[in-house]
N, C-alpha and C positions, 0 to 999 in steps of 0.2 A: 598613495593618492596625491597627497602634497606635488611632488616632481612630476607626476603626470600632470597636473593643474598648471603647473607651472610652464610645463612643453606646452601647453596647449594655451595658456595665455600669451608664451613668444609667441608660438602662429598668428595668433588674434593681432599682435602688435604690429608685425612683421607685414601685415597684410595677407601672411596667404591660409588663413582662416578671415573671414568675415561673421559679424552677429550674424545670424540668423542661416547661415549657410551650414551646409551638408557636411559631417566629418566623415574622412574617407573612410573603407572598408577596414572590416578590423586589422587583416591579414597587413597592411597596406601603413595603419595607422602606427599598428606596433615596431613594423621596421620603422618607419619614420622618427618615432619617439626613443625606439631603442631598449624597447621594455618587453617583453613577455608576452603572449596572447591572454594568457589564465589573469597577470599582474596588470593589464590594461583594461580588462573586464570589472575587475574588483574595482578597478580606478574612476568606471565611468560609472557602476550602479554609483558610489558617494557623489559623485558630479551628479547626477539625475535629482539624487535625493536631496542635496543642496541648493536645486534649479539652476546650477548653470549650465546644463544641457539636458534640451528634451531627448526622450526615446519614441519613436513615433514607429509603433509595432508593423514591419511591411514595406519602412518608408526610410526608416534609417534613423541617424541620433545626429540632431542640431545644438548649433550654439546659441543661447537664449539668444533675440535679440533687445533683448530689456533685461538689464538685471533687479532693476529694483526690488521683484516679485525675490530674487532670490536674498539679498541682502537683507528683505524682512525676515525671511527666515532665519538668517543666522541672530537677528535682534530678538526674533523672539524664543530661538533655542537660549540667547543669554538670560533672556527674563525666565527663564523655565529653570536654569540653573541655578539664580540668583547673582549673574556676574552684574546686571547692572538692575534697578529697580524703577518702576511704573512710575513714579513721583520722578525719577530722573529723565526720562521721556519728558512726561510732563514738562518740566525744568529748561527741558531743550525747544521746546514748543515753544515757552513764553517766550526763550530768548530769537529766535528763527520768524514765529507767526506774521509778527505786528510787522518785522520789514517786510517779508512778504507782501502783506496786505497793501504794505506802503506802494512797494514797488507795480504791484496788481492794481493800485487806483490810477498810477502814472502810465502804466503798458497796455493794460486789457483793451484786446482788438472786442468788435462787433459779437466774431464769434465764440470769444471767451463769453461774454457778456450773456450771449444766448443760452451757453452752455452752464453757466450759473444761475442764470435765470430758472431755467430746465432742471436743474437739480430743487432751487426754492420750491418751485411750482409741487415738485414733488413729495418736499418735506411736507408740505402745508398739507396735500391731500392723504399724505399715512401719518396724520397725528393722531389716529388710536390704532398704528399698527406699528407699535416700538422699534419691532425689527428692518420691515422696509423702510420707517423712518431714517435707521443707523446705516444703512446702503446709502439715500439720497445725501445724509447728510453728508457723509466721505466723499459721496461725489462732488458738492456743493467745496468742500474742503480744495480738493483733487483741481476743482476747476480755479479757483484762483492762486493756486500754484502753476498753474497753465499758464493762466493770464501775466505772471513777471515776465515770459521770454525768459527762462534763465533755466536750462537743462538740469544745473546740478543742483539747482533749488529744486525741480519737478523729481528727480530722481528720488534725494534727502527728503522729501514727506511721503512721497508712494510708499519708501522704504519704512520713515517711523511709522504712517497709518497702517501698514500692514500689521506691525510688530503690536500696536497696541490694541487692534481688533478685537481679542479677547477678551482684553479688561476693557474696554467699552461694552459687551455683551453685558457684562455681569451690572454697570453702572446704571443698566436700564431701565431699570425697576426703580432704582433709587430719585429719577427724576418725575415728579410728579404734578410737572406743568410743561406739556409736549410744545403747549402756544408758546410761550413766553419764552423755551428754547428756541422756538421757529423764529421769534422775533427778533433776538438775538442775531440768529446769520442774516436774516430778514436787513438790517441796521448795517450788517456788515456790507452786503450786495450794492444798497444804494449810496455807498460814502464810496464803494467803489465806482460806482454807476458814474456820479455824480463827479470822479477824481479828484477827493477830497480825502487829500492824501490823511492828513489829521486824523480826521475823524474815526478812517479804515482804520490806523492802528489802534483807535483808542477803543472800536467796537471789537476788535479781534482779545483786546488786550481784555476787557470787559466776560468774553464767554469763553476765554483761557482759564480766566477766576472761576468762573463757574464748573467748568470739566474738573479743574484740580482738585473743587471742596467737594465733589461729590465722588471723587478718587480716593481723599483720604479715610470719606466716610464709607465708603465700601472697605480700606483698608482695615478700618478700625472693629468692623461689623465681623470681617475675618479672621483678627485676629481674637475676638472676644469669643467667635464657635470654638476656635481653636484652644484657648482658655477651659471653656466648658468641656471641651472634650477631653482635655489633658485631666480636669475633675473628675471624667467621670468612669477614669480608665481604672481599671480592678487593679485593688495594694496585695502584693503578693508578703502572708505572711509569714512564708519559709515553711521549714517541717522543725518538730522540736525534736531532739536528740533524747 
């Protein structure tokens, strides 16, 4: 799969593959590459399942034009492995967010602004529905990564928000004042609004603190089940001779 990945990202390079463009037929694709029919098959279902190429059943198999959606995936196969850890996300947020924000109070066009606006509006009105709340909020997120102008800043958080979706799921519960988070991005929007560069990073930097402690305490919550259950597993006491 690796050297098929790789044939197929020289094309992409080369120009004569484009994102989002059609890969040729298989018969077609295999001489091209130089590999197998049965060995280019195996090669693409791992690309599919990786997302860097859709299968579109009838239609044929494209090259994302977006990777970030894939790139979360491979973050969050390492979280699932344990190669790197939630708190190290985290870690990467604090250090990435606050320019961000910076950069988004100096950049953001009109239609950023609407776009953020449009996400707030939304958090405010799912504060007793946790889950639509955790959609608007990424959105809200999502759009003042918009607002830098800076592709591989939009890319780098689509990709860590992906990767942390899940342990956001679980922290939801854990937050037990839906307002006071909405107020929070609430503070973030109009230092942006207002291009007050300052204040953006110091409100980003402000509900960073807050995601983190309520990260650890989910951490900590999980490892004390995990505690109990390891108590409450049966001692096996042999057979006697």
């Amino acid at each position: 799969m690796d050297n098929v990945a790789r044939r197929i990202e020289s094309l992409v390079r080369n120009g004569e593959l484009k994102p989002g463009s059609r890969l040729p037929p298989e018969p077609q694709l295999a001489a091209l590459l130089g590999v197998s029919r049965s060995s280019l098959r195996e090669a693409l279902k791992g690309l599919v399942f990786l997302g860097l190429i859709k299968a579109r059943p009838g239609h044929g198999t494209y090259i994302q034009a977006s990777l970030g959606r894939a790139a979360s995936r491979h973050f969050q196969w390492m979280l699932l492995l344990k190669e790197i850890k939630y708190l190290e996300l985290y870690e990467l947020r604090q250090i990435l967010e606050p320019a961000v924000a910076a950069l988004a109070a100096r950049r953001a066009t009109k239609s950023d602004l609407d776009s953020m606006e449009l996400a707030l509006r939304g958090m405010k009105a799912s504060l007793q529905q946790p889950e639509q709340f955790m959609v608007n909020e990424l959105a809200f997120h999502e759009g003042f990564a918009q607002a830098s102008s800076n592709v591989a800043i939009q890319t780098t958080m689509q990709m860590m928000y992906g990767a942390l979706a899940e342990g956001r799921k679980r922290v939801l519960p854990l937050i037990d004042d839906m307002l006071r988070n909405y107020q929070r991005h609430e503070r973030i929007f109009i230092a942006i609004q207002k291009r007050d560069v300052r204040r953006a990073r110091q409100a980003v930097i402000r509900d960073l603190q807050f995601a983190k402690a309520l990260l650890r305490k989910d951490l900590q919550a999980q490892e004390e089940l995990r505690a109990k259950l390891r108590r409450l597993e049966p001692v096996s006491l042999g057979t006697k001779s």
